[in-house]
C-alpha positions as CSV (number, residue, x, y, z in Angstrom):
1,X,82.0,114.8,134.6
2,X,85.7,114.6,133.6
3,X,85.7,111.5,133.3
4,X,83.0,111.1,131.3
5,X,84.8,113.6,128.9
6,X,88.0,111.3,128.8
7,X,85.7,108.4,127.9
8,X,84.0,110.2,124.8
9,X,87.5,111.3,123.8
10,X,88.9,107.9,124.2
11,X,86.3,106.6,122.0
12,X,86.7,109.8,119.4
13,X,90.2,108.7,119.4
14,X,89.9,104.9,118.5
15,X,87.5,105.7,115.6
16,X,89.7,108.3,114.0
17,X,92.7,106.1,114.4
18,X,91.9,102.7,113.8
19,X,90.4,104.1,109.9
20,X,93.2,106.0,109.5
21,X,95.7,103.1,109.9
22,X,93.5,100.5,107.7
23,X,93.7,102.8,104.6
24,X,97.7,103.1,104.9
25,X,99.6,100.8,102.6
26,X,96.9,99.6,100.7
27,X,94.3,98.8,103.5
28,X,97.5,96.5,105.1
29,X,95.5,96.1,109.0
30,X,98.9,95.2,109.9
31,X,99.3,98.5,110.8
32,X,96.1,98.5,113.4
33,X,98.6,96.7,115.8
34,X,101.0,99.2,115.8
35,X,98.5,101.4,117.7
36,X,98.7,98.6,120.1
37,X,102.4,98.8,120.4
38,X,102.1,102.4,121.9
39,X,99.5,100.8,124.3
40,X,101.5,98.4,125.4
41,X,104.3,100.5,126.3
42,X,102.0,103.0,128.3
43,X,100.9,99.4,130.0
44,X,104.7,98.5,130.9
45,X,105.7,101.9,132.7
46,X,102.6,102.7,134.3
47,X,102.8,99.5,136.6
48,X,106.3,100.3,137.6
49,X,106.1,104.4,138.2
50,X,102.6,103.6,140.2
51,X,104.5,101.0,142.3
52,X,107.5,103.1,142.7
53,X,105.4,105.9,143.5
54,X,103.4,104.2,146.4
55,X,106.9,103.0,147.7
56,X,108.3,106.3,148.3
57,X,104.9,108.1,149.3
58,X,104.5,110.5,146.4
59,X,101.2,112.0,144.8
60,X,99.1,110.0,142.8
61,X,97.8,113.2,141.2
62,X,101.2,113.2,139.1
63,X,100.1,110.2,137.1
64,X,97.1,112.4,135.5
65,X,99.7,115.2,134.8
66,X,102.3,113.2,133.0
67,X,99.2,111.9,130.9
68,X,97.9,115.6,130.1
69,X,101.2,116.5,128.8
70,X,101.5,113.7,126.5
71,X,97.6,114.3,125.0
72,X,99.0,118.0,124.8
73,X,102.2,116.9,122.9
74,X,99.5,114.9,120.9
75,X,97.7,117.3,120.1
76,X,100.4,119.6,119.0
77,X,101.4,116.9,116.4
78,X,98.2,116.0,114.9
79,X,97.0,119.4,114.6
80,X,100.8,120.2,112.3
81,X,100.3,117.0,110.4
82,X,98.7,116.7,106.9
83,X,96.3,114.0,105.9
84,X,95.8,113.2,102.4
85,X,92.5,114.6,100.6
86,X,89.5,112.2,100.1
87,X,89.0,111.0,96.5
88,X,86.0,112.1,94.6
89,X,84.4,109.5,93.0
90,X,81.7,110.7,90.2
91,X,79.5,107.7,91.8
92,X,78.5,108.6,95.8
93,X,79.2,105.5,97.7
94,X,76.6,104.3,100.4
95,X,78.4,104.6,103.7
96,X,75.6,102.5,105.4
97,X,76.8,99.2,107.1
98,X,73.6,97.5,105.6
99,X,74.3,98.8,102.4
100,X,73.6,95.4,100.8
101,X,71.6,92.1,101.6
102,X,73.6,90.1,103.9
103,X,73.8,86.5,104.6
104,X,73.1,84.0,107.3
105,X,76.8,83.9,107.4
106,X,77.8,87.4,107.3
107,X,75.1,88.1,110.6
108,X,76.4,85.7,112.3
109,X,79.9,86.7,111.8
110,X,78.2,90.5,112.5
111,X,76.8,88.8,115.9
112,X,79.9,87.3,116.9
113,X,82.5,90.4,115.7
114,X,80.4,92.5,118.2
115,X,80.5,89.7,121.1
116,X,84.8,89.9,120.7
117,X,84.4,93.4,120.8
118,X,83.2,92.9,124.1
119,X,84.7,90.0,125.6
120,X,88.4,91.3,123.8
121,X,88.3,94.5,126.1
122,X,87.0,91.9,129.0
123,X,89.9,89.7,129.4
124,X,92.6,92.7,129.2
125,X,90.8,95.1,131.2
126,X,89.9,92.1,134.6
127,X,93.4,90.8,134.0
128,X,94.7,94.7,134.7
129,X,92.5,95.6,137.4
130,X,92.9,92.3,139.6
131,X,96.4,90.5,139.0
132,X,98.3,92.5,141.4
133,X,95.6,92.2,144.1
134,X,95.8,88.3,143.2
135,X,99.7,88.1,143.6
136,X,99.8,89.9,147.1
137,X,96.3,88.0,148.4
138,X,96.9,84.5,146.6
139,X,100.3,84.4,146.1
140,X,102.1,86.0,148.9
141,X,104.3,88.9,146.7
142,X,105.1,92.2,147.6
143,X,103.0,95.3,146.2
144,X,106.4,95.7,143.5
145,X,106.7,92.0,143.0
146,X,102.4,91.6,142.3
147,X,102.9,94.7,140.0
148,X,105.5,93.8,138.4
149,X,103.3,90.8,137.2
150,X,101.4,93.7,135.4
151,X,104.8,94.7,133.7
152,X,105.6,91.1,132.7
153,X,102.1,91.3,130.9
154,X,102.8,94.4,129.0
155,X,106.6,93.3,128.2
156,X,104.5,90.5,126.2
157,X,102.1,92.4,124.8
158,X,104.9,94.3,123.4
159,X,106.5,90.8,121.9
160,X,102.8,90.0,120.4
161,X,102.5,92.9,119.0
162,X,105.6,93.3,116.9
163,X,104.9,88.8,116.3
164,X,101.9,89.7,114.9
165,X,102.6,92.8,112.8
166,X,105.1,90.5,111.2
167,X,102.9,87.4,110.7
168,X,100.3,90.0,108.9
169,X,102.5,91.6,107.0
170,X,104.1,89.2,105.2
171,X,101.0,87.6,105.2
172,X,102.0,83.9,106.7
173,X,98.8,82.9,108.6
174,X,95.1,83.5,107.6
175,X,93.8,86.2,110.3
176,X,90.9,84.1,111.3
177,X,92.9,80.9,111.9
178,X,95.6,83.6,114.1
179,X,92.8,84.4,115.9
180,X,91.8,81.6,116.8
181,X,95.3,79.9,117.9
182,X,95.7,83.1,120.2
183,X,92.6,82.8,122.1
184,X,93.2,79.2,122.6
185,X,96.6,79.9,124.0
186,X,95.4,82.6,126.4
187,X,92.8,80.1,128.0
188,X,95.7,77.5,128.2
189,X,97.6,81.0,129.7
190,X,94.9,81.7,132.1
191,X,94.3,78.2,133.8
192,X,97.7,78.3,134.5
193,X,97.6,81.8,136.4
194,X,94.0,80.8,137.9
195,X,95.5,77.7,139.6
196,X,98.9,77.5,140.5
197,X,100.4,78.9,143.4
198,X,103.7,78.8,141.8
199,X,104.9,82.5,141.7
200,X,107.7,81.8,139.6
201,X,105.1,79.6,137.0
202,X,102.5,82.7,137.1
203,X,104.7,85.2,136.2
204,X,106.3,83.1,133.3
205,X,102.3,82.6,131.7
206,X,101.4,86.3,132.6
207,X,104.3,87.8,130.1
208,X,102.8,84.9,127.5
209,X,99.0,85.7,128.3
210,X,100.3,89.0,127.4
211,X,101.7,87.9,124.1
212,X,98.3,86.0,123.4
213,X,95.8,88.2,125.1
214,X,97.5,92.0,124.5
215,X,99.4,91.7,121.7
216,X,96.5,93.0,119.0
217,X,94.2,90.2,118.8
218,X,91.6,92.4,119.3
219,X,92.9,94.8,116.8
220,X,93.1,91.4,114.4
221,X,89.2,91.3,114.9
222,X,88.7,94.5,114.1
223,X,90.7,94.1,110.7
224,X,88.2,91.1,109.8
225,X,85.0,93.2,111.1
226,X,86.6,95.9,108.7
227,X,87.5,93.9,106.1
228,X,83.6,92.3,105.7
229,X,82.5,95.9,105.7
230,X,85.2,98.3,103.7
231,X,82.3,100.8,103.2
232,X,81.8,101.3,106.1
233,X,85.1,101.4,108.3
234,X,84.2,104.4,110.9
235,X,80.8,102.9,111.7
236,X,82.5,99.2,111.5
237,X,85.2,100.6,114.4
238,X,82.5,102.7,116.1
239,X,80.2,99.3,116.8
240,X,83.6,97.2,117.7
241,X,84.5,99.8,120.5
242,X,81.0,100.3,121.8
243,X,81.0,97.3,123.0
244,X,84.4,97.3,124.4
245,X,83.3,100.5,126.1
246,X,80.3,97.8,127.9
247,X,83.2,95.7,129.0
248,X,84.9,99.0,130.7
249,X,81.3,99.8,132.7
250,X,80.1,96.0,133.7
251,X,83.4,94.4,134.7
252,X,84.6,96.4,137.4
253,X,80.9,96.0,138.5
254,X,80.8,92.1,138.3
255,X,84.2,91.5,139.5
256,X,83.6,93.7,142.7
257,X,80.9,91.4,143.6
258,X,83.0,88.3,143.0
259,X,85.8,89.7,144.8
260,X,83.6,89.4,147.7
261,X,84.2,85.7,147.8
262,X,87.9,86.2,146.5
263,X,90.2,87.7,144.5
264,X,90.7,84.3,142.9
265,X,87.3,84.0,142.0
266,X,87.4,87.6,140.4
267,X,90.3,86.7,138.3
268,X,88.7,83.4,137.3
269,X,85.9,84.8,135.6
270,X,88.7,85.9,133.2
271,X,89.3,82.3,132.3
272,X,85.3,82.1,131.5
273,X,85.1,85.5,129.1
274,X,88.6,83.4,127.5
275,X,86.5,80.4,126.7
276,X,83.8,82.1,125.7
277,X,85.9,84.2,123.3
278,X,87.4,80.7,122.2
279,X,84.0,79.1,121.4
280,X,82.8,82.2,119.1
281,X,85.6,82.5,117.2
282,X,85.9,78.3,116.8
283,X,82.2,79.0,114.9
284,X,83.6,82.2,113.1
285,X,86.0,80.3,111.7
286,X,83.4,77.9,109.9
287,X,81.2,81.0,109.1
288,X,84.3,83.0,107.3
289,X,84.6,79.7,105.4
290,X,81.4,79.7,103.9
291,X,81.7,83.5,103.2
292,X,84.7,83.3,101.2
293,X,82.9,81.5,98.7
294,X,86.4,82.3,95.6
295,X,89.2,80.3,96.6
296,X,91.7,83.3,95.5
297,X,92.5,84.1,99.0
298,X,93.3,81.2,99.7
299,X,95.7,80.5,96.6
300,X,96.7,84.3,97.3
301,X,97.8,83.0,100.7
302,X,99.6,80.3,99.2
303,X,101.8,81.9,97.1
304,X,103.0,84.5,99.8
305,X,103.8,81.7,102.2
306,X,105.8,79.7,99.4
307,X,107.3,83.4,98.3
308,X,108.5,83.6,101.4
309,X,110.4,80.6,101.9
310,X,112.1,80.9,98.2
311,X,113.3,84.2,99.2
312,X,114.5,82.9,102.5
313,X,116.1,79.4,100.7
314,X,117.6,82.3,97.8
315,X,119.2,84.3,100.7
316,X,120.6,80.9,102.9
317,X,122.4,79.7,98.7
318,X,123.4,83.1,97.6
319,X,125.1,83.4,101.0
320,X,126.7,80.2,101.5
321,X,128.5,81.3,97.6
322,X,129.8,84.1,98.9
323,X,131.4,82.8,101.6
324,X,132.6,80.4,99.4
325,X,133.7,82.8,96.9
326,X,136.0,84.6,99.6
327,X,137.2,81.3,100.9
328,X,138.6,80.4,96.9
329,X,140.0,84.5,96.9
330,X,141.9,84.3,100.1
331,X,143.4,80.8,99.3
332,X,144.2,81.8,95.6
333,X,141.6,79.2,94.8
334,X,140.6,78.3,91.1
335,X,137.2,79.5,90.3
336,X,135.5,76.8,87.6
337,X,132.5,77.8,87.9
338,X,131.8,82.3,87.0
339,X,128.8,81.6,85.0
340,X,127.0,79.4,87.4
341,X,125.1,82.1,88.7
342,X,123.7,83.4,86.2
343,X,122.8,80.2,84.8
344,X,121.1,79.7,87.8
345,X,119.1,83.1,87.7
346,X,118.2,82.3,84.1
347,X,116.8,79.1,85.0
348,X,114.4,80.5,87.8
349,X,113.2,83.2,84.7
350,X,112.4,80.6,82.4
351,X,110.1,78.6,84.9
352,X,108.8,81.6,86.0
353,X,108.0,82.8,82.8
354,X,105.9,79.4,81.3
């Protein structure tokens, strides 16, 4: 019964949260992934205080105490903290998720949003549960050494997660196309880890499976599922996470059977939820396409990417003149050149300003 309890509360939590973070900075979902940060963390130390724990013969009971403290510390905070007061709007918006007609496009992309939500939760969740069975029983480690396989992960996951919140927040790669490039990477990840014996090789590809895998491209999908319905985000996040919650009940439950055979062929099934997250999101990518019929995204895009690298190029000049600056101060140096700069600034205003 308890644990039923800290499943509804799990859930409670993720669709309070994840909202909460879309409508900071002006719906920015880079902040989604920060969430994931905080995960990943938890991810890294719990692998290493259960392993040191089973070494020296302590309780396991301990691990559920530590984690009631922190939800009480939790709770302490977001009970003090104030949350900004809901607009009123003088026209009621419908908070239904079918609140308009939708598209061939948009139900498939509904379809296949829902399917990630699943499969997303999949791929962490086996990976967790059987890679340190798989290191001592396939690859001959030690209980610390298999879990520290588990750490490697989550030390990645950290990495993704603070890559990604910087590719979303300045806005470099489309979220679809990142999307897609990570899932491809954790199936190239994966067939690494499914079939060498190399320990050496498998822990190198589990810290980048958990750049790829656990770094917040589930989060990522969430922010597109969002994005197609801003109406509706708690109902959006409350779909998404049901059927990650499906993922939590039926993998242990299909990889216990597999595991019957091996704990390679447990872990392998990983590589097949992988592909299969691949293949949808390989036909999202032409759906969101043909949903975004106003090309202003995409010119929106654009400019940030080519923002970006002025600002970098602006920084690399305006530096290189101030070293040469001291370089002419230190060596008494004639400067011909004082009004250069501003010449220079002038120059980018008039361009900017036709």
């Amino acid at each position: 019964m308890l644990t039923i309890l800290a499943g509804m509360a799990n859930s409670a939590l993720d669709s309070g949260t994840y909202p909460t973070f879309l409508e900071m900075n002006g719906n920015n979902g880079a902040y989604t992934i920060l969430i994931k940060a905080a995960m990943s963390l938890g991810e890294f130390v719990l692998p290493i205080y259960i392993g040191l724990n089973e070494n020296l013969g302590g309780w396991y009971g301990m691990s559920f105490v530590i984690t009631g403290a922190i939800l009480l510390i939790n709770l302490i905070l977001i009970s003090r903290t104030k949350f900004p007061q809901r607009p009123k709007t003088e026209k009621q918006i419908s908070r239904r998720l079918f609140s308009e007609r939708l598209t061939a496009p948009k139900i498939g992309m509904l379809i296949i949003l829902s399917i990630y939500g699943y499969t997303s939760m999949a791929v962490m969740i086996l990976f967790t549960q059987w890679i340190t069975l798989y290191g001592t029983d396939f690859l001959g480690m030690s209980n610390l050494q298999a879990h520290f396989l588990l750490s490697l992960y989550s030390m990645g996951s950290i990495i993704g997660v603070l890559l990604i919140f910087s590719i979303l927040q300045r806005g470099l790669i489309r979220d679809i196309r990142l999307i897609v490039g990570l899932n491809g990477l954790s199936v190239l990840n994966l067939l690494v880890i499914c079939f060498s014996t190399n320990p050496l090789l498998v822990s190198i590809t589990s810290f980048l499976f958990g750049v790829t895998a656990a770094g917040g491209v589930m989060q990522v999908g969430l922010n597109i599922f969002s994005a197609m319905f801003p109406h509706a985000k708690g109902r959006v996040t409350g779909i998404y996470f049901s059927f990650g919650s499906i993922a939590l009940f039926t993998v242990p439950i299909i990889t216990g059977m597999l595991s019957k055979i091996s704990t390679a062929a447990a872990l392998r099934f990983d590589l097949v939820i992988a592909l299969i997250s691949l293949v949808i999101w390989v036909i999202g990518h032409r759906l969101m396409d043909s949903i975004e019929s106003s090309d202003l995204d995409r010119e929106r895009r654009q400019i940030n990417l080519i923002d970006f690298f002025i600002l970098k190029l602006l920084q690399w000049r305006f530096k290189h003149v101030r070293a040469i600056g001291l370089k002419k101060v230190q060596q008494n140096g004639t400067i011909f050149d004082s009004k250069r700069e501003k010449e220079i600034l002038d120059k980018i205003e008039q361009k900017d300003s036709r």
